[in-house]
N, C-alpha and C positions, 0 to 999 in steps of 0.2 A: 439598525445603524445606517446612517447616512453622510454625505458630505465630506466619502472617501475622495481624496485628493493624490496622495501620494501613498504606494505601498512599496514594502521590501520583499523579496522572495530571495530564501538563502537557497543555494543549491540552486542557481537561476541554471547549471548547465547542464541540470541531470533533464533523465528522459520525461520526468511529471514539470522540471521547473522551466524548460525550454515554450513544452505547451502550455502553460499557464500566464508565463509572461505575455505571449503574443497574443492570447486574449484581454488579459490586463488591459492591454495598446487598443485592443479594438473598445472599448467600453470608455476611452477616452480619460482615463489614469495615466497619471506618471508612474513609472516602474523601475524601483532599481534592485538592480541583484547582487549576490557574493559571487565570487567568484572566486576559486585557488588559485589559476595561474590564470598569466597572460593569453596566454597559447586561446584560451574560451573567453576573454577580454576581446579581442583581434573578431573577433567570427558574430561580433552583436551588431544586430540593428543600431543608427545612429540615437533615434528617440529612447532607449536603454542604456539610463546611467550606470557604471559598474562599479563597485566597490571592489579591491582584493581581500581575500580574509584566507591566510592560509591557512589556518589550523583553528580552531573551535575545540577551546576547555574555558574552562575559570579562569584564564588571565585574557581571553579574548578583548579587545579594545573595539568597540560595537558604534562610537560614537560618531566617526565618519557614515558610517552604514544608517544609523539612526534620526539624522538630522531631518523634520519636517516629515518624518514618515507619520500616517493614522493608523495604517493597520500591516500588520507583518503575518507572511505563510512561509514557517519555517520546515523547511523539507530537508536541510543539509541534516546526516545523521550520517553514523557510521553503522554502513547495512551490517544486514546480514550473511557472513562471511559462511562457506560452508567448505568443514575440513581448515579451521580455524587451528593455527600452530602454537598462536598467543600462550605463553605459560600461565597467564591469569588472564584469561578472555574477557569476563566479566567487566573488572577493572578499564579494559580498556574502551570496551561500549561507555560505561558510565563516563569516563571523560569528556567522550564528545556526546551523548545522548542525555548526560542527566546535566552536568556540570557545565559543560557548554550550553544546552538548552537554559538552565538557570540564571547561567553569566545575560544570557540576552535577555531574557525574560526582566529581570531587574535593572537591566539599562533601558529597557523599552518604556518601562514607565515611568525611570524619571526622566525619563525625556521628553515623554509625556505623549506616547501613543497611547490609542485607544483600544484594542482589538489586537489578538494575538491567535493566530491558526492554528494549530499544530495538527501534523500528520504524523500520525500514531500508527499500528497496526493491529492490527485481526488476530496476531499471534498473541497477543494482551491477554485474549481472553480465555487458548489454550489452542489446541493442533489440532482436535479432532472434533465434531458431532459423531451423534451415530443414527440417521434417521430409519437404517433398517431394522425390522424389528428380528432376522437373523442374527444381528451382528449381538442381543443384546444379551444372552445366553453368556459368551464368550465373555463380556465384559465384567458381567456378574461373579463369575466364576475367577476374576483376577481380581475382582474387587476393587479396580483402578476406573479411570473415567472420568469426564464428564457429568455430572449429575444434576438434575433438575429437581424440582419438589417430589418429595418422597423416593428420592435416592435412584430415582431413574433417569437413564441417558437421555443425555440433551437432542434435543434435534437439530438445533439452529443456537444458533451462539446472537443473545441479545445486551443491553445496554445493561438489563437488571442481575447478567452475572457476575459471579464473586469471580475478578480476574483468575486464571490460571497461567503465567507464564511458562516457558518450558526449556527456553532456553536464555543463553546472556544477550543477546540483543532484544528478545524481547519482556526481560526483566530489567534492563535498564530501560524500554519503551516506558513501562509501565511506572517506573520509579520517578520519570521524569513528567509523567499525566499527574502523580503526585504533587511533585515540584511545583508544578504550573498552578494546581488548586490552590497551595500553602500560600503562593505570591499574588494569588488572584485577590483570596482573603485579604492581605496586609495592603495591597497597594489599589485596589480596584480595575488591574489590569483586567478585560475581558480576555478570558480564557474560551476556545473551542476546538473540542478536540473530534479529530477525526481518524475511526479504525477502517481503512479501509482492505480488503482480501488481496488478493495478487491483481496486479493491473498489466492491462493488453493495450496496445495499438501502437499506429507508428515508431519505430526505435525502438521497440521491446527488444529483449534481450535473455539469454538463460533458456529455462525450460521452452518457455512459450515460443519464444525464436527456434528453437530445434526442433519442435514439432512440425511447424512451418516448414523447414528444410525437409524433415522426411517425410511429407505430405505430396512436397515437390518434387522432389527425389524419386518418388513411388516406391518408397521404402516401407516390407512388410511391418508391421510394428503389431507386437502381439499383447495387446490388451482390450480386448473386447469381451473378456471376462468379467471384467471389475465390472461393479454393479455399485457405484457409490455417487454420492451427489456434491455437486462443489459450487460457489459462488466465485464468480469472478466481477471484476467491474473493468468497462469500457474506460481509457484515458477522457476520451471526451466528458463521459459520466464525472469521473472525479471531477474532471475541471470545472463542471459545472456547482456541482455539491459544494468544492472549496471557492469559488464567485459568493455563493448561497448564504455559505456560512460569514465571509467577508462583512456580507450586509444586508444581513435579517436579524433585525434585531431580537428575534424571539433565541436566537441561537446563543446567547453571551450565557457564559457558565457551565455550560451540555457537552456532554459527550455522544455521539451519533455514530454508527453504524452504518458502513453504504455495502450497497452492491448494482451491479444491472439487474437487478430484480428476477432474474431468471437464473436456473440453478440445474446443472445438465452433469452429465456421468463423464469419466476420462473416455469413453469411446464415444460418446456424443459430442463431446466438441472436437474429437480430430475428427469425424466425421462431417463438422460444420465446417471446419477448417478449412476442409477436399472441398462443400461445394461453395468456401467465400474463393478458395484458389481454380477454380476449376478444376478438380484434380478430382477423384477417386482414391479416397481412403483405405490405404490397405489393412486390414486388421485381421489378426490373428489369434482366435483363443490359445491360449495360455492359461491353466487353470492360478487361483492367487495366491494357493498355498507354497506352489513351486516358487511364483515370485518371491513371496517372505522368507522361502526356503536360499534361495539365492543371494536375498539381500543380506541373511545372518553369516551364510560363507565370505562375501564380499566384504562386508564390514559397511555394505550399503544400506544395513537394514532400516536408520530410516528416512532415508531415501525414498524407500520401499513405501514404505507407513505413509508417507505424504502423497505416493499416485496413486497406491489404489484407497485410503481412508474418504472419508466425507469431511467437506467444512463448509456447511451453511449458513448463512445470516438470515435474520429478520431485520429491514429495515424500513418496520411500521413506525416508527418513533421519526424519523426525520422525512418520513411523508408527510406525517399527522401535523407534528407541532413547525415544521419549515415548509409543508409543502409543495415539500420537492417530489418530483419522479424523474429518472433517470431521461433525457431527451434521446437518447439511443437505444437502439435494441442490440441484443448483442451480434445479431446479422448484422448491422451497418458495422458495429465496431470490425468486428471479422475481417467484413468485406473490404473497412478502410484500409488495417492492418496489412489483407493481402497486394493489397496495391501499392502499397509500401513495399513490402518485402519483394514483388517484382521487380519495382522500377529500382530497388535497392540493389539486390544483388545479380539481376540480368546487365545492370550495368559494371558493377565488379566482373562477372564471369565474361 
C-alpha cells in the first residue's frame, strides 16, 4: 500500500498511541487522533489534529474522525481489567471491543479508507505454552492445554492456531478479529491484524513498571525458581511492525504475530532489568509449588499461572511474508525503558 496521506490512531493518548503518532509526524503524514477528554486535547503537539470521542459502542458518530483519512490504527479498546466487578464483564468488553470496533469499521469504508490496523492481542490465542518437556507430564494428566498436532503441548503460540481465549476481554479481542474479516469480505476494507504479547518501554505501567521499582529499590524478590520462557516486545518494535503493516502491501487480509524476537525466563529479565538500571538484581529461590500454593489461598492463583507459566510466539510468518525484524533488541528496549523510569520518577521523588 502506498500514497498514505492521512491516518487516524484511536487511543492517540494511551502509552502505544502517544508513540505511534510522533512517528506518524516524523514519516511526514498528517495524524489525527481520538481522544476522550480535553484534559489529553490541551497536551498535543500543534501538527496533531484531535477529534473527541468519548465513548466507543454501536452509536459512535466516526464521521468527523473519518474525513480524508487512508488508513486507521485502531488501539482505543477497553483493556484488560483485573479483579473486574462488572456483573456481566463480557457484555461489557464487547461494547467497546466488538460493537464499537464494528461501528468504525463500517464507517471507515464508506468513507472510503483504505486500510484498517487492528491491535489485537496474544491472549486470542490462549495463556499458556509449555516449551518444557517437565511441564508436560502435568498437563497430560489434567488433560487441559494447549495442544499442537497429535495432542501435544504447544511450544510457541503461531498464526495457524485454533484461537483459544480465556477470558472476556480477550474473547471479545477475538470476536471482533471476526468482525473485521465479515466487513472486510462485504466491503473490501483491508483488514490487518496484529497479536502482539505484553509491551515494554517508555510509560509502561503494571507489572513491568513495578519490577523496575523493585530492581531500584533493591528489593529482594523471590523468583529465580521459575524456569519458564516468555516473549515480550519492545514499544519501538511494535511501532515499527504497526508502520509495516500500514504499508506493505503484502500485509492486507493477515493476521501476524510479533514479538522482539527473544524469549527469556521471569529471572532473566529482572536480571536484564538490574543491568539496563544499573542495579543488581536481587533474587530469591522460592520453590513454585509454594507460589501456586499461595496464589490458591489468596485468590491470586492466576496471578500466580501468569509469572511463573511460559508464552511464546513464533514470528516466522511476518518476517517471511513482510520482512520485518524487530529494529531493537530487547537490551536497547530495557535500557530505553530504564532511562525513562529514572529521569521519571528521580524527578517525582
Amino acid at each position: 500500500m502506498s500514497g498514505i496521506k492521512k491516518v487516524l490512531v484511536t487511543g492517540a493518548s494511551g502509552f502505544i498511541g502517544k508513540a505511534l503518532y510522533k512517528k506518524i509526524l516524523t514519516n511526514g503524514w498528517q495524524v489525527r487522533g481520538t481522544f476522550r477528554s480535553e484534559i489529553h486535547v490541551s497536551r498535543l503537539p500543534d501538527n496533531v489534529e484531535a477529534v473527541l470521542i468519548r465513548s466507543i459502542d454501536s452509536d459512535t458518530n466516526w464521521d468527523d474522525a473519518l474525513a480524508g483519512v487512508d488508513t486507521i490504527v485502531h488501539l482505543a479498546a477497553r483493556v484488560h481489567v483485573m479483579d473486574d466487578s462488572s456483573s456481566d464483564p463480557l457484555s461489557e468488553y464487547r461494547k467497546v471491543n466488538v460493537e464499537g470496533t464494528k461501528c468504525l469499521a463500517i464507517a471507515a469504508a464508506k468513507a472510503g479508507t483504505k486500510r484498517f490496523v487492528y491491535i489485537s492481542s496474544i491472549k486470542v490465542n490462549g495463556e499458556r505454552t509449555y516449551p518444557q518437556i517437565t511441564q508436560i507430564t502435568q498437563i497430560r494428566k489434567k488433560g487441559t492445554g494447549n495442544r499442537g498436532e497429535e495432542g501435544k503441548p504447544k511450544e510457541f503460540f503461531s498464526e495457524k492456531d485454533v484461537p483459544e481465549p480465556q477470558d472476556p476481554y480477550a474473547v471479545s479481542k477475538w470476536e471482533a478479529e471476526q468482525v473485521l474479516h465479515d466487513i472486510e469480505a462485504d466491503t473490501g476494507l483491508e483488514i490487518v491484524i496484529l497479536r502482539p504479547p505484553l509491551v515494554y518501554g517508555p510509560g509502561v505501567k503494571a507489572n513491568f513498571l513495578r519490577l523496575f521499582k523493585l530492581v531500584e529499590k533493591r528489593v529482594p524478590i523471590p523468583l529465580s525458581s521459575i524456569k519458564n520462557r516468555r516473549s515480550f516486545i519492545y514499544l519501538g518494535n511494535l511501532i515499527d511492525a504497526i508502520i509495516t503493516c500500514m504499508t506493505n502491501p503484502n500485509a492486507a487480509g493477515k493476521t501476524f504475530l510479533i514479538s522482539d524476537g527473544e524469549d527469556v525466563s521471569t529471572p532473566e529479565l529482572i536480571r536484564r532489568i538490574g543491568t539496563a538500571s544499573g542495579r543488581r538484581a536481587l533474587l530469591l529461590p522460592i520453590p513454585v509449588w509454594i507460589m501456586k500454593m499461595a496464589g490458591r489461598i489468596t485468590g491470586k492463583h492466576d496471578e500466580v499461572e501468569r509469572l511463573v507459566g511460559s508464552l511464546t510466539v513464533d514470528i516466522s510468518k511476518i518476517r517471511s511474508e513482510l520482512e520485518w525484524k524487530p529494529p531493537y533488541t530487547m537490551k536497547n528496549g530495557l535500557r530505553e525503558t530504564a532511562k525513562w523510569y529514572k529521569k521519571t520518577y528521580e524527578l517525582k521523588s
